[in-house]
TORMAR-452081 format. One record per residue (C-alpha): residue in three letters; y, z, x. Coordinates in steps of 0.25 Angstrom, whole numbers, plus 5000, padded with zeros to 4 digits. Example, Ala and Ser with C-alpha at 12.3 -4.5 7.8 and 13.67 -1.06 7.14 Angstrom:
ALA498250315049
SER499650295055
END
This chain:
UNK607652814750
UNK606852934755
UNK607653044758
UNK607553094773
UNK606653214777
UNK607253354772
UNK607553454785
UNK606753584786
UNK608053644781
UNK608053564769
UNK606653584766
UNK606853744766
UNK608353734759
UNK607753634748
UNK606553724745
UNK607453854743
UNK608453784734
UNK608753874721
UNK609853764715
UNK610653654723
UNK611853634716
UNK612653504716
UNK613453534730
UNK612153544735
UNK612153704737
UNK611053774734
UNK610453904730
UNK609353934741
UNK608254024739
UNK608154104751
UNK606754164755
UNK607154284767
UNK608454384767
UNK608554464779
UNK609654554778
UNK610254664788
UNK611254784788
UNK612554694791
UNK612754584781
UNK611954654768
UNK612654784766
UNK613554714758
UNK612554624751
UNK611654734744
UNK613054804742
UNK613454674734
UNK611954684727
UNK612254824723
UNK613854814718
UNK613054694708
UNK611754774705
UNK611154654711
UNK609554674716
UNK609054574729
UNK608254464721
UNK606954454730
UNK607254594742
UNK605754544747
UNK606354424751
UNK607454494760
UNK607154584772
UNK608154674778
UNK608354724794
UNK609354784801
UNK609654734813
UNK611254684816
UNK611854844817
UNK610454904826
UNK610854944839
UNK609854934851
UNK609855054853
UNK608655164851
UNK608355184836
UNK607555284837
UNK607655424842
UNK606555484849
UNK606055564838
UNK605955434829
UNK607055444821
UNK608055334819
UNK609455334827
UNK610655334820
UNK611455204823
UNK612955234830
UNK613555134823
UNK614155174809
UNK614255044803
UNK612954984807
UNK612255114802
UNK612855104788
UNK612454934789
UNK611054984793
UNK610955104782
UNK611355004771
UNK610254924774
UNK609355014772
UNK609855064760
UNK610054914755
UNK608654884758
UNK608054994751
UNK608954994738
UNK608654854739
UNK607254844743
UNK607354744754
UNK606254764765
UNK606954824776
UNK606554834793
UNK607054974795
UNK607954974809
UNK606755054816
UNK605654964812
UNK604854884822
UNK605354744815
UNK606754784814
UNK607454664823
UNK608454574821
UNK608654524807
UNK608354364811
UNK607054394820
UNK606654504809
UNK606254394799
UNK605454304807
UNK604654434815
UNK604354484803
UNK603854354797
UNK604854364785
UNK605754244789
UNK604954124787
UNK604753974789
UNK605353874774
UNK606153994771
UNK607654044768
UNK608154144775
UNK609554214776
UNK610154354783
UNK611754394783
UNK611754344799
UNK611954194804
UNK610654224814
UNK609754214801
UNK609654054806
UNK608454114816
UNK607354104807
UNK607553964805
UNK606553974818
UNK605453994809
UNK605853884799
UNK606653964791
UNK608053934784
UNK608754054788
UNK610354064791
UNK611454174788
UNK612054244776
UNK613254304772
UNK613354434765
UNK613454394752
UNK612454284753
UNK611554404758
UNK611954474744
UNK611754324738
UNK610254314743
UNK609854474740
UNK610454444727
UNK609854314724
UNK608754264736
UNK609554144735
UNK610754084743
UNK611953974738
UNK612153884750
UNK612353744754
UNK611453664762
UNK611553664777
UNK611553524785
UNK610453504794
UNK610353494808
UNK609253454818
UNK609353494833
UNK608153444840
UNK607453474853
UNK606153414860
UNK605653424872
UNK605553574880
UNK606453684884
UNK606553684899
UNK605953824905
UNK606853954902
UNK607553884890
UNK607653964878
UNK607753934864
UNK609054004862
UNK609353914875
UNK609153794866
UNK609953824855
UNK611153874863
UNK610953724868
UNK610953674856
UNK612153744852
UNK612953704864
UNK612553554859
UNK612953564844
UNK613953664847
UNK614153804838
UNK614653724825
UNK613453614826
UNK612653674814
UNK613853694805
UNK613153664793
UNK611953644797
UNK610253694799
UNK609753644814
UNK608253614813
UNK607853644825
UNK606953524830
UNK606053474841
UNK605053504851
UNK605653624858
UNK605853694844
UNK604553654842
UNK603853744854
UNK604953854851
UNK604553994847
UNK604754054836
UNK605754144843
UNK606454024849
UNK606553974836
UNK607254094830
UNK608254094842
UNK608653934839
UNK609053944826
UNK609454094826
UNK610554024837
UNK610753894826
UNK611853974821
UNK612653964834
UNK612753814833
UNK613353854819
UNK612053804812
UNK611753884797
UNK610353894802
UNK609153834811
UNK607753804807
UNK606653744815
UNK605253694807
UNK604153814806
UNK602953774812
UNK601453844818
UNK602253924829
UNK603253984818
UNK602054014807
UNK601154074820
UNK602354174822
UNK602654214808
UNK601154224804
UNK600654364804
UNK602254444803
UNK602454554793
UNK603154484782
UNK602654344785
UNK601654274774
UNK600154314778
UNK598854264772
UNK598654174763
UNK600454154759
UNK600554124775
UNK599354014773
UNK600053944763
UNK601353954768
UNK601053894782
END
């Protein structure tokens, strides 16, 4: 008897398998490591204490973002402001001096593309569509709008993955949630999936990946896309992952870190 048809999750899961052991957990290879100041101090402190290098740091891109205030950074003559808080300026300080002992690429706090962590990645075109992505914050499901699999880490999984670029986990179940037809005028995307939460409730996804399904999904933006499974974890999903198509490969072509030329031809 014919097996039946393997999810998008299972695609991208079974093509990053290292080893699957007989419990069925496996050591995934994970393709994208975005990293901020809060939950990787301790994780190049761990690197350090074993004389440990990160196994691939071009795979692993570093922001700060969670300890910024809102307020001016800048002074008037172009220096850059102190921040008032003590504890997040010692976070912030030892990302810069992690990333550069390191040598992780690293969005200064001043720069242009400094944002949040999980619209960093796909703005910048390094999140991208069949991929593995992880980040120390459970938000990291977001770029599962471009296709990718991407869900939160702990701490020492973050030490695991600079360490290795691997991840020992056990599969997820799966999870379709589908949509047709059109949303009615001044309904949002995050309207949607604060919907679908109040239907599944916030425990519905234990243990699972929603694939987002359907024609609304369909004619969603990209942005929309990001905002529904960005929220995935609220209905206690791992992650969220709706199918890359034209709309998400018009926005990544052409970003700063996105394949270009003749390695975005043959992965499109």
């Amino acid at each position: 008897m014919a097996s039946r048809p393997r999810t998008l999750y299972e695609k991208i899961w079974d093509a990053h398998v290292v080893e699957r052991r007989a419990d069925g957990t496996c050591l995934l290879y994970i393709d994208r490591h975005l990293v901020h100041e809060v939950t990787s101090p301790q994780a190049f402190e761990g690197l350090r204490v074993a004389g440990r290098q990160v196994r691939r740091p071009e795979l692993t891109l570093a922001v700060p973002d969670h300890n910024l205030p809102t307020t001016a950074r800048l002074a008037a003559d172009g220096s850059e402001l102190p921040i008032a808080d003590p504890e997040s300026a010692a976070q912030l300080a030892a990302l810069v001096r992690n990333t550069a002992e390191f040598g992780i690429a690293y969005i200064p706090a001043t720069a242009p593309a400094q944002g949040i962590v999980h619209v960093v990645g796909p703005e910048q075109g390094f999140s991208l569509p069949g991929t593995t992505i992880v980040c120390g914050d459970s938000h990291t499901a977001a770029h599962g709008g471009i296709g990718a699999l991407a869900f939160g880490i702990g701490t020492s999984e973050v030490e695991h993955v600079l360490a290795t670029q691997t991840l020992l986990l056990a599969p997820s179940k799966t999870m379709e949630v589908r949509v047709e037809g059109t949303l009615g005028p001044g309904i949002t995307p995050k309207d949607l999936i604060l919907h679908i939460i109040g239907v599944i409730g916030t425990a519905g996804g234990n243990g699972h990946v929603i694939e987002y399904r359907g024609r609304v999904f369909e004619e969603m933006s990209v942005e929309g896309r990001l905002t529904v499974c960005n929220m995935s974890i609220e209905g206690g999903a791992r992650a969220g992952l709706i199918a890359p198509d034209d709309t998400v490969f018009d926005w990544l072509k052409g970003r700063p870190m996105a394949p270009s030329g003749a390695e975005w031809d043959a992965a499109v």
